[in-house]
DSSP file (Angstrom, degrees, kcal/mol; ACC not computed):
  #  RESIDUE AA STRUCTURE BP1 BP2  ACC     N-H-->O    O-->H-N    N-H-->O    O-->H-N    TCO  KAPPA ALPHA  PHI   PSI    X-CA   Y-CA   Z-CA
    1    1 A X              0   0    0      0, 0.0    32,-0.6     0, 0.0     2,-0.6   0.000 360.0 360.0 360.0 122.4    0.0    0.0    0.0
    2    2 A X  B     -a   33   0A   0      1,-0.2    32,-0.2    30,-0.2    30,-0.1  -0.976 360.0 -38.2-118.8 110.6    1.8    3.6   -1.1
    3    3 A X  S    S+     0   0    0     30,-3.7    -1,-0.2    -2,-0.6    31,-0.2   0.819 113.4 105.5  57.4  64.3   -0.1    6.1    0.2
    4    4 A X    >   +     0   0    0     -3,-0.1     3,-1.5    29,-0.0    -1,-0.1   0.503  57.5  67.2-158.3 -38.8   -3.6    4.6   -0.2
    5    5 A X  G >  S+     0   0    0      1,-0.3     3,-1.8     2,-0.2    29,-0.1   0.703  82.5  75.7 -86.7  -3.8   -5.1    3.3    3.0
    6    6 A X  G 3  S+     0   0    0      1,-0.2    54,-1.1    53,-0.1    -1,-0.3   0.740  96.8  54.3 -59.2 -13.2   -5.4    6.5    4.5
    7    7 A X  G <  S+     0   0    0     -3,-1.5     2,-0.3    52,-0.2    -1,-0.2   0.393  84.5 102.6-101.2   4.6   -8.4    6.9    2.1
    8    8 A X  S <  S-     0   0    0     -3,-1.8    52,-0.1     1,-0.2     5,-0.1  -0.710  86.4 -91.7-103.1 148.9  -10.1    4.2    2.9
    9    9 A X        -     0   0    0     -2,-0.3     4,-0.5     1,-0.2    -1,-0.2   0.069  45.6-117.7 -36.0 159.5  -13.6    3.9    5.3
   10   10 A X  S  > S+     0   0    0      2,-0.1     4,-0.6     1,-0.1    -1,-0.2   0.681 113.3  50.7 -70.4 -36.9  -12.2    3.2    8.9
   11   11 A X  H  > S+     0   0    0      1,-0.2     4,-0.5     2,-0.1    -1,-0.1   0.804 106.4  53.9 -99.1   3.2  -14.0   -0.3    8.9
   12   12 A X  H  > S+     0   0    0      1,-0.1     4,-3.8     2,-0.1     5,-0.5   0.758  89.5  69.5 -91.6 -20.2  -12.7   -1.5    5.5
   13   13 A X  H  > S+     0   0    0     -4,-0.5     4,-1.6     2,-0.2    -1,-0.1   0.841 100.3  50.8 -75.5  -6.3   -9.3   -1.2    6.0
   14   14 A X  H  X S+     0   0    0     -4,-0.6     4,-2.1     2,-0.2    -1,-0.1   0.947 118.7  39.9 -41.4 -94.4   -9.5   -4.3    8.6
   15   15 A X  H  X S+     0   0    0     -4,-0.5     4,-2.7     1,-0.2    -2,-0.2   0.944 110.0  53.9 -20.0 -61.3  -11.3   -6.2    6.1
   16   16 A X  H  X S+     0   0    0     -4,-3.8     4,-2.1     2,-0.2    -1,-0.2   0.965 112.1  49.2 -77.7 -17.5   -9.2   -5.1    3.1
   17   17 A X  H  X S+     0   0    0     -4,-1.6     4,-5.0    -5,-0.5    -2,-0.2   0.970 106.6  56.6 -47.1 -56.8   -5.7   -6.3    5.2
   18   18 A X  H  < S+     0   0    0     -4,-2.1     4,-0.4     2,-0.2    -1,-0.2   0.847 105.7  42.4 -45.1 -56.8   -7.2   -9.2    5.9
   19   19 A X  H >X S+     0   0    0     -4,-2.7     3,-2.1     2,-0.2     4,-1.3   0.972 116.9  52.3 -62.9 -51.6   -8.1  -10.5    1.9
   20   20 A X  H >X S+     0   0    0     -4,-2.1     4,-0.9     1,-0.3     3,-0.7   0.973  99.3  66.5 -62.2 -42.7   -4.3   -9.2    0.8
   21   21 A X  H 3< S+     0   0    0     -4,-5.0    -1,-0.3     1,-0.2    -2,-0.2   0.733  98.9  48.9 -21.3 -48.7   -3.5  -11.4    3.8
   22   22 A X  H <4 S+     0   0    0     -3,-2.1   135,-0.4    -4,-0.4   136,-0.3   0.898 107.4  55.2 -17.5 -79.9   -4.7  -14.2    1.5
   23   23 A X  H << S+     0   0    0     -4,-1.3     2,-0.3    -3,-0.7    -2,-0.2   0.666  83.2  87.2 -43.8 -59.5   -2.8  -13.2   -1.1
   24   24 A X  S  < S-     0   0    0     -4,-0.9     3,-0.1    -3,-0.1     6,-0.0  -0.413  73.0-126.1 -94.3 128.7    0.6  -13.1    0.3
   25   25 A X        -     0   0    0     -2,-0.3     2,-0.4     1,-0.2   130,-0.1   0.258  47.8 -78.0 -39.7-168.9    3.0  -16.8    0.2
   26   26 A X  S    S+     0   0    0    126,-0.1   126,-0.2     1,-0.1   125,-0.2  -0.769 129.9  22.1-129.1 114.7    4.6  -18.2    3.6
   27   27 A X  S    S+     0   0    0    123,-2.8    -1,-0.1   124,-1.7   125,-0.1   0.136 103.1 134.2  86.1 -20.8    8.0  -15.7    4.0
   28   28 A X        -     0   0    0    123,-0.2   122,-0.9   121,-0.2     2,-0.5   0.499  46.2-132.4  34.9 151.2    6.1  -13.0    1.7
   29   29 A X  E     -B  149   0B   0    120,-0.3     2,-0.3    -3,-0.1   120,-0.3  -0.891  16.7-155.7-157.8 160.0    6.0   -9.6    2.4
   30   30 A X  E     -B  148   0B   0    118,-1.6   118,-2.5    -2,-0.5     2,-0.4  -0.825  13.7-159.5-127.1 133.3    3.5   -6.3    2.7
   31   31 A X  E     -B  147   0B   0     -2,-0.3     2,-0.2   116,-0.2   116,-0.2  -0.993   7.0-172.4-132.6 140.6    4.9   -3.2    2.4
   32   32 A X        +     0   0    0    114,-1.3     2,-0.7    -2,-0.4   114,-0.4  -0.573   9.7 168.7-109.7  54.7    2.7   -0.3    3.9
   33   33 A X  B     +a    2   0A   0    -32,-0.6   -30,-3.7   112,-0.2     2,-0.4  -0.589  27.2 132.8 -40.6  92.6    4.0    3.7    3.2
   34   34 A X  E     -C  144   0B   0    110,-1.9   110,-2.1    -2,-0.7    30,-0.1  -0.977  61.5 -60.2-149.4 179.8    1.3    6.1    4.2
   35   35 A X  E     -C  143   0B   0     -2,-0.4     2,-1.4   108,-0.3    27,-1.4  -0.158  55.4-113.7 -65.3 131.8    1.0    9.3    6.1
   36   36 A X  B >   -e   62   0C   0    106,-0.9     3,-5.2   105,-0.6     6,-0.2  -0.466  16.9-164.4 -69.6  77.6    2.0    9.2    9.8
   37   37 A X  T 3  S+     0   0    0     -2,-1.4     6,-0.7    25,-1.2    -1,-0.2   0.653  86.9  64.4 -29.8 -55.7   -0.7    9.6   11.9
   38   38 A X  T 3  S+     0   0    0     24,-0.4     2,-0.9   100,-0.1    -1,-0.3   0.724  73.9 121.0   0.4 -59.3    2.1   10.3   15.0
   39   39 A X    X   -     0   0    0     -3,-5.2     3,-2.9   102,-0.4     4,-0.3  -0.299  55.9-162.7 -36.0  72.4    2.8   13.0   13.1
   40   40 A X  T 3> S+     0   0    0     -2,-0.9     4,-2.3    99,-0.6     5,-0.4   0.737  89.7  44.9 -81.5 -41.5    2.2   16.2   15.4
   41   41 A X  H 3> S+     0   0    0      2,-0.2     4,-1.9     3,-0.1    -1,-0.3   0.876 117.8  46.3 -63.4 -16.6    2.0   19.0   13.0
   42   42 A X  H X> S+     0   0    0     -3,-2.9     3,-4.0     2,-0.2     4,-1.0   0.879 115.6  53.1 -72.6 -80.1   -0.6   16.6   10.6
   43   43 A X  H 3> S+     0   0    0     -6,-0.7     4,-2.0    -4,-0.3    -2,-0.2   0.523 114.3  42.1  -2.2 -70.6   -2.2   15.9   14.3
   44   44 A X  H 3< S+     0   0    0     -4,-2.3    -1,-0.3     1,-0.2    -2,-0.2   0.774 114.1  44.1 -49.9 -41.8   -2.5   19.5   14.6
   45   45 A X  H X< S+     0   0    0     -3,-4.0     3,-2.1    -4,-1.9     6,-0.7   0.875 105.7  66.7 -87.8 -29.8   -3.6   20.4   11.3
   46   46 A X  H 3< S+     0   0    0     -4,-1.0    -2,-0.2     1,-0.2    -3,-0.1   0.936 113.7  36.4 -32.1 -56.0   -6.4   17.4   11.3
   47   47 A X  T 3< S+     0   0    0     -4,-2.0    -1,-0.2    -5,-0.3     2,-0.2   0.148 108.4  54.8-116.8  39.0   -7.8   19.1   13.7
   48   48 A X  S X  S-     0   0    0     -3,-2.1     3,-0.6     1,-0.1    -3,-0.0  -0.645 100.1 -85.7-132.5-153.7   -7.7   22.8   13.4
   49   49 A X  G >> S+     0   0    0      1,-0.2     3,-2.7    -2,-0.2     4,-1.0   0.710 116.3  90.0 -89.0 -30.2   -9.2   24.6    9.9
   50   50 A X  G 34  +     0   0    0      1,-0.3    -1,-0.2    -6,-0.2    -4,-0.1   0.845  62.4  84.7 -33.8 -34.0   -6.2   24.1    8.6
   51   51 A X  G X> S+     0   0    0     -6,-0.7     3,-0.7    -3,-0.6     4,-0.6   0.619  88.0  53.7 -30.6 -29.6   -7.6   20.5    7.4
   52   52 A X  T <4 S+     0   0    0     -3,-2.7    -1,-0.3     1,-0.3    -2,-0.2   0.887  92.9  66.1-117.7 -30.1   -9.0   21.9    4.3
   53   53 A X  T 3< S+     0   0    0     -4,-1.0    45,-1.0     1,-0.1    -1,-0.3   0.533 126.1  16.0 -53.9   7.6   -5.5   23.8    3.0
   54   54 A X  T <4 S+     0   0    0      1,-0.7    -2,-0.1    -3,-0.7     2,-0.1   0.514 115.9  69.0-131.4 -65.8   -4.1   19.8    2.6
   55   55 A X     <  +     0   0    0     -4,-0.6    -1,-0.7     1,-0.1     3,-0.1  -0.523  41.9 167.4 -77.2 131.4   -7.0   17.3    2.7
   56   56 A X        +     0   0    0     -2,-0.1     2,-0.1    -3,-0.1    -1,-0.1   0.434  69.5  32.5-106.2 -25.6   -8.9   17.7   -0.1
   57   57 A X  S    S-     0   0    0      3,-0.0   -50,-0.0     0, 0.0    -2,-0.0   0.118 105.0 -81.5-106.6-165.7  -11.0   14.2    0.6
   58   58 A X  S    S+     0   0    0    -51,-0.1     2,-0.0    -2,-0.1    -3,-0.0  -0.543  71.4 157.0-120.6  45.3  -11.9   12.8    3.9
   59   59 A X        -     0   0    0    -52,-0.0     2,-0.3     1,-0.0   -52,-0.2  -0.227  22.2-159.6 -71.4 161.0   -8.7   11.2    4.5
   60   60 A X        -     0   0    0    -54,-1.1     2,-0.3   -52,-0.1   -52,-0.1  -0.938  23.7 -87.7-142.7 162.5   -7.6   10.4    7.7
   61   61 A X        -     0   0    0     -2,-0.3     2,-0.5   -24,-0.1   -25,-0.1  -0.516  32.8-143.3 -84.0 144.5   -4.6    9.7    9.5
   62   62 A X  B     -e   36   0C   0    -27,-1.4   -25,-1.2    -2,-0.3     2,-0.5  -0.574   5.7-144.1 -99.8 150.4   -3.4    6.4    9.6
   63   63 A X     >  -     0   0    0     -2,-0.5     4,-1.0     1,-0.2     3,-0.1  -0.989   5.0-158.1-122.6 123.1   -1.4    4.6   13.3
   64   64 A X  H  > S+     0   0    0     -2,-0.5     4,-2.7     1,-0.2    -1,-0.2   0.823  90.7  57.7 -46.5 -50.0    1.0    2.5   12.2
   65   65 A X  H  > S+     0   0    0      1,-0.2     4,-1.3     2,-0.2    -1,-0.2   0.783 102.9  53.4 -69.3 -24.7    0.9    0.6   15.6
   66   66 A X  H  > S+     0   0    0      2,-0.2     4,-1.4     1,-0.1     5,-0.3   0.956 110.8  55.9 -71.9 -52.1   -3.2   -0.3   15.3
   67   67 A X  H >X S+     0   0    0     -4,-1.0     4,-2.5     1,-0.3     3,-0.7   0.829 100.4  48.8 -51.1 -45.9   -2.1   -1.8   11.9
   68   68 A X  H 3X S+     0   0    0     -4,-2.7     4,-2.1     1,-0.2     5,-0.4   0.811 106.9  59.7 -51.9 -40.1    0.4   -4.0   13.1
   69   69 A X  H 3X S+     0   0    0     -4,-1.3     4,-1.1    -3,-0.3    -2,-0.2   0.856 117.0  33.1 -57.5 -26.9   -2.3   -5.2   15.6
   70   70 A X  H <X S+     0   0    0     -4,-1.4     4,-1.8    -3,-0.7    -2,-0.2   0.893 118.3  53.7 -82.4 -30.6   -4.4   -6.2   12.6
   71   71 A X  H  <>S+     0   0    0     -4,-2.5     5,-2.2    -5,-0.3    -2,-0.2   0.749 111.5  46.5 -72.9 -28.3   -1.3   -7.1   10.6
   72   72 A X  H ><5S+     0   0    0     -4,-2.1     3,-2.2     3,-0.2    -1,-0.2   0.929 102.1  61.4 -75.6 -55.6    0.0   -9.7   13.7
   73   73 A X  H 3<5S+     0   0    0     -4,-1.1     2,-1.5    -5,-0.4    -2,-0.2   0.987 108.9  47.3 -55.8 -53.0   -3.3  -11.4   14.1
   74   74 A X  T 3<5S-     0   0    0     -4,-1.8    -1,-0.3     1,-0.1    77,-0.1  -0.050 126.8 -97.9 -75.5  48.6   -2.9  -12.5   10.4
   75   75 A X  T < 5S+     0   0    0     -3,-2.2    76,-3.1    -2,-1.5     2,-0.9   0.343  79.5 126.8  81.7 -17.4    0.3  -13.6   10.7
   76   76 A X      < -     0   0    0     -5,-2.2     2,-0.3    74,-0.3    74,-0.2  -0.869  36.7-159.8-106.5 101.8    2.6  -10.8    9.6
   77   77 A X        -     0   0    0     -2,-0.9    72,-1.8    72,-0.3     2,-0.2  -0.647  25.5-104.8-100.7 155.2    5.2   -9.6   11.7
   78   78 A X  E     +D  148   0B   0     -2,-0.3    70,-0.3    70,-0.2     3,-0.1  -0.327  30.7 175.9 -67.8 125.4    7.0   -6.4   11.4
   79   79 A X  E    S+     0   0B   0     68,-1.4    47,-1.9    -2,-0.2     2,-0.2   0.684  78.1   1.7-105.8 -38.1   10.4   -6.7   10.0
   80   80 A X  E     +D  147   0B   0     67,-2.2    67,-0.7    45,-0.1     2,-0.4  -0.820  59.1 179.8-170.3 141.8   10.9   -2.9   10.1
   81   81 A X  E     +D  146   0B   0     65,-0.2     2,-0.3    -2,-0.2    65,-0.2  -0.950  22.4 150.5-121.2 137.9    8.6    0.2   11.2
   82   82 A X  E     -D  145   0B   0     63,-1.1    63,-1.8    -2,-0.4     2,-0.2  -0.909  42.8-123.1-168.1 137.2    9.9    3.8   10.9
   83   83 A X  E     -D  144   0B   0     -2,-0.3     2,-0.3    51,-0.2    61,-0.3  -0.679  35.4-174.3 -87.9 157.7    8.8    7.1   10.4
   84   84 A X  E     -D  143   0B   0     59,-2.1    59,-1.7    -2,-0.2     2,-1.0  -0.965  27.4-150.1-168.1 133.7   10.4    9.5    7.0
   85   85 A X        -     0   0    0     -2,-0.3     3,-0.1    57,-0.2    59,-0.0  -0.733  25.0-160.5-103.2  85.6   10.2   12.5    5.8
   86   86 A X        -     0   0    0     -2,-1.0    24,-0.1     1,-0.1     2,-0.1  -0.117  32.2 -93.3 -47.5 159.6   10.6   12.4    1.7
   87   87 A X        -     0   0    0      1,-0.1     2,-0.5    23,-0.1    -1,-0.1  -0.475  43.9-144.7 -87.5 160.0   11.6   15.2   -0.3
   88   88 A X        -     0   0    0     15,-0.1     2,-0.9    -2,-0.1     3,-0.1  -0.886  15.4-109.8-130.9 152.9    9.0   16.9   -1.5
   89   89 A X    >>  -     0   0    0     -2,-0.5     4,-1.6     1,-0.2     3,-0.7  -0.590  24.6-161.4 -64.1 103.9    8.3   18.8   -4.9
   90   90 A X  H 3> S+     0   0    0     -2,-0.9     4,-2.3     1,-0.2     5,-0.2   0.962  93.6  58.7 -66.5 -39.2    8.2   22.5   -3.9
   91   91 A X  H 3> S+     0   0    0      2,-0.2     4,-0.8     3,-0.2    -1,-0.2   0.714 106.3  47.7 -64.0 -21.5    6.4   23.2   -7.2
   92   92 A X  H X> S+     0   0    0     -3,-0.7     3,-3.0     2,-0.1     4,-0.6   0.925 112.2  54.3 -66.4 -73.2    3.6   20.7   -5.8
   93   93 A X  H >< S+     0   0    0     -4,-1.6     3,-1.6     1,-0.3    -2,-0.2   0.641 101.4  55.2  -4.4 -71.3    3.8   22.6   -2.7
   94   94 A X  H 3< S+     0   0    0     -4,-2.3    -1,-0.3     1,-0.2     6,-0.2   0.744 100.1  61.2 -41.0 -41.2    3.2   25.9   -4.2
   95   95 A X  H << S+     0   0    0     -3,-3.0     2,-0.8    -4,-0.8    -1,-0.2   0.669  86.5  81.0 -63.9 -11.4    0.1   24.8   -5.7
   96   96 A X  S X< S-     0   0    0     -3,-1.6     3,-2.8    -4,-0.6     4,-0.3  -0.671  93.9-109.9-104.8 138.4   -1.7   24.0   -2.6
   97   97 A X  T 3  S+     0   0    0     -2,-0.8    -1,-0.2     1,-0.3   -43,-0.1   0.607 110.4  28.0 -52.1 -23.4   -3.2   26.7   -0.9
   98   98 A X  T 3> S+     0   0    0    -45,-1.0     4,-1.3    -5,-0.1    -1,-0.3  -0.337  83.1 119.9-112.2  49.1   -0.8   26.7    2.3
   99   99 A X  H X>  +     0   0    0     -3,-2.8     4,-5.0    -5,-0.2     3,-1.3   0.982  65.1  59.4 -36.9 -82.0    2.1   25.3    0.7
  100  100 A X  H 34 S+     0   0    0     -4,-0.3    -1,-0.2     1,-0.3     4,-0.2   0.704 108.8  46.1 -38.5 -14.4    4.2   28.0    1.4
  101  101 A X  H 34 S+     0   0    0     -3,-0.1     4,-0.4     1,-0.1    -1,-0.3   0.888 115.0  47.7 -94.7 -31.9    3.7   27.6    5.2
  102  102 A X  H <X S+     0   0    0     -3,-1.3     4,-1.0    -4,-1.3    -2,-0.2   0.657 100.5  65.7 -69.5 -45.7    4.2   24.0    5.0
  103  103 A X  T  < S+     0   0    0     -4,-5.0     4,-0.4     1,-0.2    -1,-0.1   0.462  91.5  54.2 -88.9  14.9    7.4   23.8    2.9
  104  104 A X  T  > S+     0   0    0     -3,-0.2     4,-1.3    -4,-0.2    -1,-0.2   0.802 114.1  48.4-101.4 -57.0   10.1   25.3    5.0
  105  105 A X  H >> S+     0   0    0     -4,-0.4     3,-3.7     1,-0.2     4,-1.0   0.916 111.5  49.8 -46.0 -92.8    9.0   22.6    8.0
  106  106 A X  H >X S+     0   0    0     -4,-1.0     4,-1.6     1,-0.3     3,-0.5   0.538 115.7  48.2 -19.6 -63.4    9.0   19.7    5.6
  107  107 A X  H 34 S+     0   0    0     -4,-0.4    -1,-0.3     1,-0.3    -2,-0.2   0.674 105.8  47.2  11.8 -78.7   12.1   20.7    4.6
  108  108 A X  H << S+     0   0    0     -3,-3.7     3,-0.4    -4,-1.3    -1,-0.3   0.729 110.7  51.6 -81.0 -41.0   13.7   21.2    7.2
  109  109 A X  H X< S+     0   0    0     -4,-1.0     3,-2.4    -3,-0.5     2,-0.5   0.908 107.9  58.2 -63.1 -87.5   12.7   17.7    8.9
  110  110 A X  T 3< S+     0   0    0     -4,-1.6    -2,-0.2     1,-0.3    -1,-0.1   0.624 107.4  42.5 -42.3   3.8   13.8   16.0    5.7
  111  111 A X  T 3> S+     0   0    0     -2,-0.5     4,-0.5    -3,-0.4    -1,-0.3   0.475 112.8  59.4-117.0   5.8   17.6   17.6    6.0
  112  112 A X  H <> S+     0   0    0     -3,-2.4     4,-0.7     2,-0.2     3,-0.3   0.873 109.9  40.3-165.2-107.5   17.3   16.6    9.8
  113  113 A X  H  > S+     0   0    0      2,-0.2     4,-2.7     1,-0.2    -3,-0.1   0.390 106.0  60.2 -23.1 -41.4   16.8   13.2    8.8
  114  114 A X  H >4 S+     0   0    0     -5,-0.4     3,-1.4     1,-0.2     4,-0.5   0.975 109.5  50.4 -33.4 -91.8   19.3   13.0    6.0
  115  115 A X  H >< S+     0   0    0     -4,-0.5     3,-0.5    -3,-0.3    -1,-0.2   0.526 107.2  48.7 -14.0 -53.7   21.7   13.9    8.7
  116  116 A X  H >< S+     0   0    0     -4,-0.7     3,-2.1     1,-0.2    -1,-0.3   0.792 107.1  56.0 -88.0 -34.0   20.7   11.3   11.1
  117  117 A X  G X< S+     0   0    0     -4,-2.7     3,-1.4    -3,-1.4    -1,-0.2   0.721  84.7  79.1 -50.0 -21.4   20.8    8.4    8.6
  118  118 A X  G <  S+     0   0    0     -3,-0.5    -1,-0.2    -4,-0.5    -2,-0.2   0.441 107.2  28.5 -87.0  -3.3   24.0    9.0    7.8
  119  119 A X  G <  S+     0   0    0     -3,-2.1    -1,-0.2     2,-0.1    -2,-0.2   0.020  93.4 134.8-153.1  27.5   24.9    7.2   11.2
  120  120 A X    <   -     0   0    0     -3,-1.4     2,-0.3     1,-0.1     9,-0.1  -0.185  62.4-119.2 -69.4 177.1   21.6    4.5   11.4
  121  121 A X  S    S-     0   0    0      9,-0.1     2,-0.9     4,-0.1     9,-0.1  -0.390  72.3 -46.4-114.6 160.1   22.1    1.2   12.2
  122  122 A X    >   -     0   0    0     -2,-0.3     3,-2.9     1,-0.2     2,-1.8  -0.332  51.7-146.8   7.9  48.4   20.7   -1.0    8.9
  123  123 A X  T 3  S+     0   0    0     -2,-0.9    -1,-0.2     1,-0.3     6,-0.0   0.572  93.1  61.7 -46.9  -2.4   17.3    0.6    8.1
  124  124 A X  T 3  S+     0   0    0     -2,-1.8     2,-1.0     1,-0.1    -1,-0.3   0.701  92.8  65.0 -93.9  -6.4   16.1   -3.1    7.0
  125  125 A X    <>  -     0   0    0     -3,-2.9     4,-1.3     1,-0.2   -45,-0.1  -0.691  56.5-172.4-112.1 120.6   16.5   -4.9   10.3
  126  126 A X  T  4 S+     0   0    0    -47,-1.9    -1,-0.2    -2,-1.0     3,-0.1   0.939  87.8  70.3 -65.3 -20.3   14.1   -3.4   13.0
  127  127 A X  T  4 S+     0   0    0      1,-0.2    -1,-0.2   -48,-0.2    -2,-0.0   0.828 106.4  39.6  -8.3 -76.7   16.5   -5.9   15.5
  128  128 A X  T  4 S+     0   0    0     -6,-0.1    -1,-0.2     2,-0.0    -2,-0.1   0.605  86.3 130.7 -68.3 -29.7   19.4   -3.3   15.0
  129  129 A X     <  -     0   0    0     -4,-1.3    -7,-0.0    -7,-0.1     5,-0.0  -0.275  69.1-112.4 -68.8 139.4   17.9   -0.1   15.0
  130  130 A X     >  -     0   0    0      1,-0.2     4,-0.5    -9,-0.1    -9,-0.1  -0.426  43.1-162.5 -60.8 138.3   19.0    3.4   17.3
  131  131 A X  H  > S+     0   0    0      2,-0.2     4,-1.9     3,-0.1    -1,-0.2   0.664  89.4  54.9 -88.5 -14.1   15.5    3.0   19.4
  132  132 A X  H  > S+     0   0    0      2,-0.2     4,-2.2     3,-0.2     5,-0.2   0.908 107.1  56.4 -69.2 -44.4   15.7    6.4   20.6
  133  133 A X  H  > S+     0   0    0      2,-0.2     4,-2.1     1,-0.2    -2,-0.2   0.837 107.9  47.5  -6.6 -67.9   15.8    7.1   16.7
  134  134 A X  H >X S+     0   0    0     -4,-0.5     4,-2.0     1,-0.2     3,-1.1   0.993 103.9  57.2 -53.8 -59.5   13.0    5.4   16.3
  135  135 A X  H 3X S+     0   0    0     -4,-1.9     4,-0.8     1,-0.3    -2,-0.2   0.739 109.4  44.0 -36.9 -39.5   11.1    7.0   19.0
  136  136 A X  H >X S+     0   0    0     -4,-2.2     4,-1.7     1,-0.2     3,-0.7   0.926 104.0  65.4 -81.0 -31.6   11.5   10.7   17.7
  137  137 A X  H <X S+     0   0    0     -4,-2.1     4,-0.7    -3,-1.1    -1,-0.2   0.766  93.3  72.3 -67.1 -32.0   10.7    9.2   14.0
  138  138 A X  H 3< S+     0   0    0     -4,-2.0    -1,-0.2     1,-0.2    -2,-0.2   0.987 120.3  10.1 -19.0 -76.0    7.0    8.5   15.9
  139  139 A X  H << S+     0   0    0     -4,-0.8   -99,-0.6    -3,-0.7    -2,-0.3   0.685 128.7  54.2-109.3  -6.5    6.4   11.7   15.8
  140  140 A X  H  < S+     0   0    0     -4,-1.7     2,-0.7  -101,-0.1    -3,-0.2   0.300  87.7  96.2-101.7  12.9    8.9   13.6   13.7
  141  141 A X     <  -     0   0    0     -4,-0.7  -105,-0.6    -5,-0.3  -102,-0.4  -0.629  58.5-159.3-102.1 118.5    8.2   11.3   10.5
  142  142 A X  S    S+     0   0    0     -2,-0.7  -106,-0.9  -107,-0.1     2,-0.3   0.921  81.4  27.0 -75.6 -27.3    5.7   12.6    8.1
  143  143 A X  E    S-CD  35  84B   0    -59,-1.7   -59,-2.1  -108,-0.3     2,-0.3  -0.932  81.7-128.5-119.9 153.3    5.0    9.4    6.4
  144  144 A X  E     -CD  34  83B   0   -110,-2.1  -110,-1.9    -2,-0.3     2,-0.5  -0.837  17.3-165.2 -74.1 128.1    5.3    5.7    8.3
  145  145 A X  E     + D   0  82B   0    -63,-1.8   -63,-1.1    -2,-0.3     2,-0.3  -0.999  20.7 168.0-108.3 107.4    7.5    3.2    6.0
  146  146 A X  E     - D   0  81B   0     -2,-0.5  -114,-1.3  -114,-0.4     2,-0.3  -0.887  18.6-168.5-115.7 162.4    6.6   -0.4    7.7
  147  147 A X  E     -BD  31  80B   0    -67,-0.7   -67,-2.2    -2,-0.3   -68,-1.4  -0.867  15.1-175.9-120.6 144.5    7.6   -4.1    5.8
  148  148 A X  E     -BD  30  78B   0   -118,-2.5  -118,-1.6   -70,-0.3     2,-0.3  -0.816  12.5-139.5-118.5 168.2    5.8   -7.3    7.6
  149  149 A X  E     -B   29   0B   0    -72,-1.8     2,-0.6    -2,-0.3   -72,-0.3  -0.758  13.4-117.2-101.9 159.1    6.4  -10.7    6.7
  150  150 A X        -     0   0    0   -122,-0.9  -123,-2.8    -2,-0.3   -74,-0.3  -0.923  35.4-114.1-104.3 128.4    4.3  -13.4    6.5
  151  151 A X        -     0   0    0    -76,-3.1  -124,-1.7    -2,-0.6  -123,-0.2  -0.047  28.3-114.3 -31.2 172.5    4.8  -16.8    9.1
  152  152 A X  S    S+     0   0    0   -126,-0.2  -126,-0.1     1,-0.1    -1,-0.1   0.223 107.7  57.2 -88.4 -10.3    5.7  -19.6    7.8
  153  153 A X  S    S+     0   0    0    -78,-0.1     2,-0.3     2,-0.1    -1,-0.1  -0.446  72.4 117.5-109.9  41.7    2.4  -21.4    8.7
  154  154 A X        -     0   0    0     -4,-0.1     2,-0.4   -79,-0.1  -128,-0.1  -0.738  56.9-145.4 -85.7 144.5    0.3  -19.3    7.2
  155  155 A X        -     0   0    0     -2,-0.3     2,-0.3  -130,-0.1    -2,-0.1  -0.962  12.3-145.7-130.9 142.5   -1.8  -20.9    4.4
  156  156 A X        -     0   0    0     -2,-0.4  -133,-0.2     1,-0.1  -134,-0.1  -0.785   4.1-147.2-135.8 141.6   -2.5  -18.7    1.5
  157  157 A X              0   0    0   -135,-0.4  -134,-0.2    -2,-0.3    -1,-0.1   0.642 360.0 360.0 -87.9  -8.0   -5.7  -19.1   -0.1
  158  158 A X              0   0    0   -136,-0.3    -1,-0.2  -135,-0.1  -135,-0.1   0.298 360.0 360.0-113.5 360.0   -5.3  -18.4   -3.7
C-alpha cells in the first residue's frame, strides 16, 4: 500500500488487510507507506481549519501501531517500522493553498533526517535499530514506512 489506505472507510481497511492477507506466500511480504498519523503538525492540522489547505477528501490519518495489531493477528510480523520525511516537490507545494507555510518545515525535517541516517544502524533490520531514533521518528516522521512478513504457517488461499 503507497499512500492509499489513509483513504479508505475506517471499517474496510480491517477487512481489506485481511483478503491481501490471502494473497501473500509463507516468508512473503507487505509493504505499507502512508501518512504518519504520530505525526504532530498533521495531528495539529487534522484538527484545526487548517484541514482543508491539505485534505482535499476525507482522509484520515493512519497509526502504524493499530495496523500491526491487525497485521500480527494474520500472521505478519514487522520486520521494520519507521517514520520519514521524503523530499517533497516545492512546485507541488506551491500549488496547494498553504504550501508556502508547510514547505520550509518539511524541509527542514527532511535535512534533519538526512543527517541522522547518515549514522543509522541498517534501516532493513528493525532488531538493529537506534531505538531512541525510532522513537523521535514517531512523531517527527511525516509518512510511516513499515515491511511485515508473512509466518511460515500461514496458508495462502489463492
Amino acid at each position: 500500500f503507497w499512500v492509499s489506505l489513509h483513504h479508505f472507510p475506517i471499517e474496510d481497511i480491517s477487512k481489506t488487510l485481511s483478503n491481501i492477507s490471502t494473497m501473500i506466500k509463507p516468508g512473503g511480504l507487505l509493504f505499507l507507506f502512508e501518512p504518519n498519523g504520530k505525526f504532530l503538525p498533521r495531528y495539529l492540522i487534522y484538527n484545526t481549519p487548517l484541514k482543508k489547505l491539505v485534505y482535499y477528501d476525507e482522509e484520515r490519518p493512519v497509526f502504524i501501531h493499530d495496523l500491526a495489531s491487525i497485521l500480527y493477528s494474520l500472521q505478519l510480523e514487522p520486520l521494520f517500522i519507521s517514520g520519514h520525511n521524503p523530499p517533497y516537490n516545492p512546485i507541488y507545494l506551491k500549488k496547494l493553498p498553504g504550501g508556502l507555510i508547510f514547505f520550509p518545515f518539511i524541509e527542514i525535517l527532511y535535512q534533519v533526517e538526512r543527517l541522522f541516517n547518515l549514522y543509522k544502524k541498517p534501516w532493513w533490520n528493525i532488531k538493529k535499530q537506534n531505538k531512541s531514533f525510532q522513537k523521535l521518528m514517531n512523531y517527527a516522521g511525516l509518512y510511516t514506512l513499515a515491511i511485515f512478513k508473512m509466518g511460515k504457517n500461514h496458508k495462502e488461499i489463492i
